[in-house]
One Martini backbone bead per residue (centre of mass of N, CA, C, O) as a GRO file, in nm:
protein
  292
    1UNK     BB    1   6.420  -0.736 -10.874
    2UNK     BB    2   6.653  -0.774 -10.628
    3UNK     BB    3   6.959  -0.949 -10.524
    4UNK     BB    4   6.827  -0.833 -10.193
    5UNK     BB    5   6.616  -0.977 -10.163
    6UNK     BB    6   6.496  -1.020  -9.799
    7UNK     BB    7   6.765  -0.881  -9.712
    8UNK     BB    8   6.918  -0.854  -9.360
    9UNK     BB    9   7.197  -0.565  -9.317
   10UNK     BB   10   7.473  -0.517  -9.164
   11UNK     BB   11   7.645  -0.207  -9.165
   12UNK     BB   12   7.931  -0.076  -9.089
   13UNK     BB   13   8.050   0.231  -9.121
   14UNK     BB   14   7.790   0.363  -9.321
   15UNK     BB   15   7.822   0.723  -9.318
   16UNK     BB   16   8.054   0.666  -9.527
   17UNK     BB   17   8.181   0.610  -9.787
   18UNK     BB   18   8.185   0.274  -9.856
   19UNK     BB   19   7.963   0.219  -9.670
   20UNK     BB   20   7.758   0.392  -9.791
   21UNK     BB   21   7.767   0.227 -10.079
   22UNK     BB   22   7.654  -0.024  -9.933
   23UNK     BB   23   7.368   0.083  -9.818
   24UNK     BB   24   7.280   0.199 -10.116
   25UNK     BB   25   7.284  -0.073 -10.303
   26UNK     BB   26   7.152  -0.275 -10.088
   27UNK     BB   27   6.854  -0.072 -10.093
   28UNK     BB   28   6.850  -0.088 -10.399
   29UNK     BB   29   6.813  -0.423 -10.407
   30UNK     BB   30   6.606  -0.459 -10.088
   31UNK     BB   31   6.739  -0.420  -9.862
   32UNK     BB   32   6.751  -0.462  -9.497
   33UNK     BB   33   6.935  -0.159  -9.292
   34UNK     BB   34   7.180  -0.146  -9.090
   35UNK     BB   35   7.322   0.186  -8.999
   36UNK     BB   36   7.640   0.190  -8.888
   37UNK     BB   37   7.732   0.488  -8.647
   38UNK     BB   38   7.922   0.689  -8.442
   39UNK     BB   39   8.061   0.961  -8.590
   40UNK     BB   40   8.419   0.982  -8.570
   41UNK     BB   41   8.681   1.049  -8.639
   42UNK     BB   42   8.929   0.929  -8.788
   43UNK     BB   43   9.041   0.865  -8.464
   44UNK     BB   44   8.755   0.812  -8.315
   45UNK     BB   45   8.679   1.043  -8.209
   46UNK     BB   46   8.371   1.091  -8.096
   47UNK     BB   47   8.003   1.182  -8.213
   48UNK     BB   48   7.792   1.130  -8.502
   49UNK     BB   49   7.448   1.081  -8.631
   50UNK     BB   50   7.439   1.249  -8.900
   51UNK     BB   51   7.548   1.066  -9.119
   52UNK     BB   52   7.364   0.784  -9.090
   53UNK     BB   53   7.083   0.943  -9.119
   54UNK     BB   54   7.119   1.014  -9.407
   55UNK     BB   55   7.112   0.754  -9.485
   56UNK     BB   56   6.890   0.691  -9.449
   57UNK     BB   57   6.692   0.898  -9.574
   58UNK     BB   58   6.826   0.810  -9.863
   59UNK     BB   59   6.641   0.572  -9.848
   60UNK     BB   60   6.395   0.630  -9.801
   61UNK     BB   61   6.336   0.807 -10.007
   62UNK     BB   62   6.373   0.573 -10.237
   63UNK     BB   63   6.208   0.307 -10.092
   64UNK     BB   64   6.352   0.199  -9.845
   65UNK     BB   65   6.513   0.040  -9.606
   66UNK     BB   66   6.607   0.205  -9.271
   67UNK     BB   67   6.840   0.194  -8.958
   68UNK     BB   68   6.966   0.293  -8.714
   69UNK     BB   69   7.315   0.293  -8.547
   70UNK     BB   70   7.557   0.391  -8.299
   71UNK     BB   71   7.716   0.226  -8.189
   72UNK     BB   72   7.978   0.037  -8.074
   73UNK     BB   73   8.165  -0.236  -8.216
   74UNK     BB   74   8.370  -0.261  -7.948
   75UNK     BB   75   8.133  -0.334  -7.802
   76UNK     BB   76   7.972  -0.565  -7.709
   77UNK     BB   77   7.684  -0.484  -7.612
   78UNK     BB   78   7.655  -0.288  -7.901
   79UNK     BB   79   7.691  -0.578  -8.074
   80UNK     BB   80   7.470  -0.702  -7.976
   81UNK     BB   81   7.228  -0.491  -8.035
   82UNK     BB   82   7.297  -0.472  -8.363
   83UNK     BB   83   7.114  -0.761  -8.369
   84UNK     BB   84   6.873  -0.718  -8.210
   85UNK     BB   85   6.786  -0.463  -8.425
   86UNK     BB   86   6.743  -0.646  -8.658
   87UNK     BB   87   6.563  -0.886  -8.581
   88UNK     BB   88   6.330  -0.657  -8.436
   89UNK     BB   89   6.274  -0.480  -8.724
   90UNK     BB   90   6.327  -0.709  -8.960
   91UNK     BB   91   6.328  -1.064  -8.821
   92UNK     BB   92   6.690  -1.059  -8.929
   93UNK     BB   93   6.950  -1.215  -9.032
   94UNK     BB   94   7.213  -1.231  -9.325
   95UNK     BB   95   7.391  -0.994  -9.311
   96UNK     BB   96   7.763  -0.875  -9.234
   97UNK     BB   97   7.929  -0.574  -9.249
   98UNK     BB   98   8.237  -0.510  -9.205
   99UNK     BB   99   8.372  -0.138  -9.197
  100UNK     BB  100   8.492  -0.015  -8.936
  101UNK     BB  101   8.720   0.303  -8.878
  102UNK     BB  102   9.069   0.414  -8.856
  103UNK     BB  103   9.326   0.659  -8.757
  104UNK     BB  104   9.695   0.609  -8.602
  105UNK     BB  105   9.968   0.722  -8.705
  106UNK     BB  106  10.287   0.572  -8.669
  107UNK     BB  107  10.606   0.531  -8.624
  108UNK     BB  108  10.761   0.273  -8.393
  109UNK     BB  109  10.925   0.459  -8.238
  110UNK     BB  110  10.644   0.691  -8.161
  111UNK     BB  111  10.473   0.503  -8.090
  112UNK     BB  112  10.161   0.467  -7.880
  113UNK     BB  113   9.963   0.301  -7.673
  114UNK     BB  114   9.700   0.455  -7.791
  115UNK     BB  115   9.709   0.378  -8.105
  116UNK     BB  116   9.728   0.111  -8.078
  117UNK     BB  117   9.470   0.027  -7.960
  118UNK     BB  118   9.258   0.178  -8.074
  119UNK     BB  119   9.310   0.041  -8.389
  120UNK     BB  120   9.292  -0.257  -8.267
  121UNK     BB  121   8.976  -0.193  -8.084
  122UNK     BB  122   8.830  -0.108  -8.373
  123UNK     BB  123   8.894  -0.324  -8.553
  124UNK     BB  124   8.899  -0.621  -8.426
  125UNK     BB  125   8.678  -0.576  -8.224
  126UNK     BB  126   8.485  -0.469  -8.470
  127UNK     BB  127   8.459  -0.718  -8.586
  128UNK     BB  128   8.437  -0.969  -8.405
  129UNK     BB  129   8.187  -0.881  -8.233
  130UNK     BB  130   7.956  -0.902  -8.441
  131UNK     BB  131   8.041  -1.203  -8.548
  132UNK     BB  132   8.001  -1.335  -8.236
  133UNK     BB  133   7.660  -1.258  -8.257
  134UNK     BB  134   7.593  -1.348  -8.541
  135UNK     BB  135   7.678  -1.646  -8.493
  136UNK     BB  136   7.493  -1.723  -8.291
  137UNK     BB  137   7.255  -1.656  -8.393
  138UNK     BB  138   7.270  -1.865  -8.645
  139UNK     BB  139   7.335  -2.105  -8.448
  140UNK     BB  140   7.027  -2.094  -8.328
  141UNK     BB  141   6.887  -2.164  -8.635
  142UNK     BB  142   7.006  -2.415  -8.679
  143UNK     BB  143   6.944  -2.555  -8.398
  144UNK     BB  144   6.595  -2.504  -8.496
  145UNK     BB  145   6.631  -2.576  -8.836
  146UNK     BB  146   6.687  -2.369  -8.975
  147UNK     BB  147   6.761  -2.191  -9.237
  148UNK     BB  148   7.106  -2.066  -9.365
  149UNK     BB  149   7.200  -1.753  -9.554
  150UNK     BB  150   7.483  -1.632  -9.468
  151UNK     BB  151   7.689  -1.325  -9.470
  152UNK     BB  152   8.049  -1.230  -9.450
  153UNK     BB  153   8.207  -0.888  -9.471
  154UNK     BB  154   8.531  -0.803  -9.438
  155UNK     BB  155   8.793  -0.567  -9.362
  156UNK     BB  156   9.068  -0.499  -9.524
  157UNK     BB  157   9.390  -0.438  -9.680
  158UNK     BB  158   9.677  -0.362  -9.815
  159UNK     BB  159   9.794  -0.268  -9.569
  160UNK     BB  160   9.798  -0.603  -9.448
  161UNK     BB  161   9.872  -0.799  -9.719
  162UNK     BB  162  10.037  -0.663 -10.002
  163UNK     BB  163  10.082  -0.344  -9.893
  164UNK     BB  164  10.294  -0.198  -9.700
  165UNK     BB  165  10.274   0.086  -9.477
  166UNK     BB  166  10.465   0.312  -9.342
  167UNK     BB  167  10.292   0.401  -9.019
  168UNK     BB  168  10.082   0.150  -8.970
  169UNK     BB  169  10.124  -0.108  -8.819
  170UNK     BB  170   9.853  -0.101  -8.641
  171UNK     BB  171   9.664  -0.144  -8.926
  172UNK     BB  172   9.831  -0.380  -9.052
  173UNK     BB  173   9.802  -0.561  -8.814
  174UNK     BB  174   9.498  -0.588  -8.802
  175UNK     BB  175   9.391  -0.631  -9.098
  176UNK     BB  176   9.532  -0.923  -9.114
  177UNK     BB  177   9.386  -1.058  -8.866
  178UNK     BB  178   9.114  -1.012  -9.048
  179UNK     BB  179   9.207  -1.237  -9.260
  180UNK     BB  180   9.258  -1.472  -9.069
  181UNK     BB  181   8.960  -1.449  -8.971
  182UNK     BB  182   8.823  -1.499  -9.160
  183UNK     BB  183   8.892  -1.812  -9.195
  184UNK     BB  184   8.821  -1.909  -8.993
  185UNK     BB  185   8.511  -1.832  -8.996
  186UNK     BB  186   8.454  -2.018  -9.248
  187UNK     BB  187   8.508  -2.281  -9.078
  188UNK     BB  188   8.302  -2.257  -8.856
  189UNK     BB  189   8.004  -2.155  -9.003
  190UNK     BB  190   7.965  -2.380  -9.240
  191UNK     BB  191   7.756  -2.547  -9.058
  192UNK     BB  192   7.528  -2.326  -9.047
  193UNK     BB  193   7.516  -2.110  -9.351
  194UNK     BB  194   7.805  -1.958  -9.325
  195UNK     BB  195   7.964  -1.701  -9.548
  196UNK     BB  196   8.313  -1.600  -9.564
  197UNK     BB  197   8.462  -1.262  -9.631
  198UNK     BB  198   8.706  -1.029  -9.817
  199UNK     BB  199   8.827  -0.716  -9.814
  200UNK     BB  200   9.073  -0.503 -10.026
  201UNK     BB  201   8.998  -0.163 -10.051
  202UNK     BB  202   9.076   0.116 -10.312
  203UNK     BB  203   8.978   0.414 -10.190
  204UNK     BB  204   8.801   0.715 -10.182
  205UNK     BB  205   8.860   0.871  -9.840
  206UNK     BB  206   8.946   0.995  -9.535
  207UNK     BB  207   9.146   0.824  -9.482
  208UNK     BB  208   9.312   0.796  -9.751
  209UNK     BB  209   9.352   1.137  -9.751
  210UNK     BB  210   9.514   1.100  -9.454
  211UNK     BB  211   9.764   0.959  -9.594
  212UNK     BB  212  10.068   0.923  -9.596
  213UNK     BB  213  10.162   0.945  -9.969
  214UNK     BB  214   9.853   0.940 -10.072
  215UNK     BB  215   9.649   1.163 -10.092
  216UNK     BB  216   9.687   1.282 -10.351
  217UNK     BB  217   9.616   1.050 -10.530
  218UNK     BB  218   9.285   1.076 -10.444
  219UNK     BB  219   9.294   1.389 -10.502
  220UNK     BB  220   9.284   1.358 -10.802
  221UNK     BB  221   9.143   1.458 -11.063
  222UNK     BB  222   8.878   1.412 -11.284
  223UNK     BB  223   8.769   1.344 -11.568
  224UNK     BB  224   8.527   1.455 -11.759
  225UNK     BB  225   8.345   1.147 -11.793
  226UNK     BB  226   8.534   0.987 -11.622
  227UNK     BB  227   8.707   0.734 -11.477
  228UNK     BB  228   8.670   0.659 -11.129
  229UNK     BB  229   8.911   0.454 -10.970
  230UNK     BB  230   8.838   0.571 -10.650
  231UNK     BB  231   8.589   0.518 -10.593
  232UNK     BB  232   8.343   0.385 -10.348
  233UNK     BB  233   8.112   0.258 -10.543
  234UNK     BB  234   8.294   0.009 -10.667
  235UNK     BB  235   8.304  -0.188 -10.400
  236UNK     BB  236   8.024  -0.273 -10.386
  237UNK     BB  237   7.916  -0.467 -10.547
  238UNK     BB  238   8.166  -0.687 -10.431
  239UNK     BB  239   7.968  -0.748 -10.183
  240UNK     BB  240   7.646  -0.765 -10.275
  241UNK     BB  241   7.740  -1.056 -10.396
  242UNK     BB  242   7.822  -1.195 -10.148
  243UNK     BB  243   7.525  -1.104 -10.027
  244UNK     BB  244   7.412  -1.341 -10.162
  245UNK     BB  245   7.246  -1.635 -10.151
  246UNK     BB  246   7.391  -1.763 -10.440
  247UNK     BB  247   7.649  -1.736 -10.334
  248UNK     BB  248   7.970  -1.981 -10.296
  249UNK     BB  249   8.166  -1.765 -10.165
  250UNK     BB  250   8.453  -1.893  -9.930
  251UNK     BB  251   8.721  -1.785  -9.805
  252UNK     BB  252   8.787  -1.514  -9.932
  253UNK     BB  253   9.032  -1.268 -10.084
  254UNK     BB  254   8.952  -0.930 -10.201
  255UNK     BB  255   9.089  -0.709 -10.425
  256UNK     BB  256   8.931  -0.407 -10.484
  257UNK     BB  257   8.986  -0.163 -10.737
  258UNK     BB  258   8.779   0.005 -10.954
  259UNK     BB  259   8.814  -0.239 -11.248
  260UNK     BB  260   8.933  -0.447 -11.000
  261UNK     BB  261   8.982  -0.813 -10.924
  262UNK     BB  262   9.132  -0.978 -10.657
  263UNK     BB  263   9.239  -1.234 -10.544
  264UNK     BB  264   9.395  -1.358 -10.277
  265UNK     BB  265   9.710  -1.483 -10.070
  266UNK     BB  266   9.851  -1.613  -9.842
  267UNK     BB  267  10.090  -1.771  -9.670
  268UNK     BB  268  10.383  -1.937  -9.853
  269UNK     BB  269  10.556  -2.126 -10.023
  270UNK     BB  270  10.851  -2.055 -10.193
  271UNK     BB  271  11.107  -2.199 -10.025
  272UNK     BB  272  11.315  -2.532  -9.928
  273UNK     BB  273  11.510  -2.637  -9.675
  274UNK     BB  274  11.711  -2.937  -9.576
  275UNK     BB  275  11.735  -3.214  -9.333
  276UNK     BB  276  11.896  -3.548  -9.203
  277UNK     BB  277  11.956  -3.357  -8.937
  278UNK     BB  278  12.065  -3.139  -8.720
  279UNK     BB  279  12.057  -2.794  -8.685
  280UNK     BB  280  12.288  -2.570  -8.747
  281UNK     BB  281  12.379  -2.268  -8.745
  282UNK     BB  282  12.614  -2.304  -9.014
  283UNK     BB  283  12.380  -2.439  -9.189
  284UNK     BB  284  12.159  -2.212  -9.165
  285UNK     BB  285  12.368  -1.965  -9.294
  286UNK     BB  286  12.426  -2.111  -9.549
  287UNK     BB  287  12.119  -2.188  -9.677
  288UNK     BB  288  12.022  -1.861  -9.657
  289UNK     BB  289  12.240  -1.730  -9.784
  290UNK     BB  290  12.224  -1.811 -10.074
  291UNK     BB  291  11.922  -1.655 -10.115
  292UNK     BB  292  12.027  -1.338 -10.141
   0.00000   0.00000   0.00000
């Protein structure tokens, strides 16, 4: 018996890297796979089927259950029909895992309008896309009186919560926002019967080795025999926990690599300053200055 026995999940941008380990590790467990890839270059050019199918292949190869599907997740249409073919293909829908990126770095005094958007385009609206179709769907089942057992896991990054990367900007605040958005969405949706995470893994893939700054740190050898703590196969576990039926963590992020799992905590207060009269400049100049 396999811990994702009987669930049909999607995972998003599945044909490489850490989605690829997501996919494999769910359909080793029971789990029936939609996997989702355009098979764009890193910058989200272009497109290639042939990532997503080897994976299925290689499900499929090993006695799993998986189907393929190329649509663009920021599309909408795109990311409605992978709904529905999660649906039509296995009876239902169970897990969504957003797991689709690109990379278009550049510091914010040189960055291009087609950067930012793409970026922005592709992370969140290729979050959100895929979740308001999964809610929605989830939505008719529980207002049907069925039970609904779903789970989302969205991804969001170290640079866009605890560790600012300087040239992501574009990319720093999408993750982000994928955090905030994780938030609302577990408050919306946990009436319906669905829990919402996320995670920021911190993993050797195709984007992180062309990350400036980054690159050499995850393209370092690993000795033989040793523990690779940049794998992405590390993060595929906390994502497959997250996706069963069991589990009842819901609303939290968890920042994971190598052999670290660690919750995350968003904007607190850390220290205030009060008054009991109207502020002036001088006031919070004073105040504030203090701090330094």
């Amino acid at each position: 018996m396999g811990a994702l026995d009987g669930r049909v999940a999607i995972i998003t941008g599945a044909g490489r890297g850490i989605g690829r380990e997501h996919a494999l590790l769910f359909a080793a467990e029971g789990a029936s796979v939609v996997v989702n890839d355009l098979g764009g270059a890193n910058d989200g050019s272009g497109a290639d089927r042939s990532p997503a199918q080897q994976v299925v292949d290689d499900i499929v190869a090993a006695g799993g259950k998986a189907v393929i599907n190329t649509a663009d997740v920021a599309d909408w249409r795109g990311a409605a029909g992978l709904v529905e073919q999660a649906a039509d293909e296995f009876g239902g829908l169970d897990v969504l895992v957003n797991n689709a990126g690109i990379l278009r770095d550049g510091f914010i005094a040189g960055l291009e309008e087609s950067q930012w958007d793409a970026v922005i385009t592709v992370h969140l609206k290729g979050h959100f896309a895929p979740l308001r179709h999964a809610a929605a769907y989830w939505k008719r089942q529980s207002k049907a009186g069925q039970r609904v057992h779903g789970s989302v896991i969205n991804t969001a990054s170290a640079s866009g919560t605890f560790l600012p990367n300087p040239g992501q900007a574009n990319y720093g605040a999408a993750k982000a926002a994928i955090a905030a958005l994780t938030l609302v969405a577990a408050q919306e949706l946990e009436r319906y019967g669905v829990r919402v995470n996320a995670i920021a893994p911190v993993a050797r893939t195709r984007l992180t080795l062309a990350t400036p700054g980054l690159g050499a740190m995850f393209a370092a050898p690993v000795e033989e025999d040793g523990f690779d703590a940049f794998s992405p196969a590390n993060i595929a576990p906390l994502v497959a926990y997250l996706a069963t039926e069991r589990c009842p963590v819901t609303g939290k992020l968890f920042a994971v690599q190598g052999g670290a799992i660690s919750e995350l905590s968003g904007w607190h207060s850390v220290r205030t300053t009060e008054t009991d009269k109207p502020w002036t400049l001088t006031e919070v100049e004073q105040r504030l200055g203090s701090w330094q």
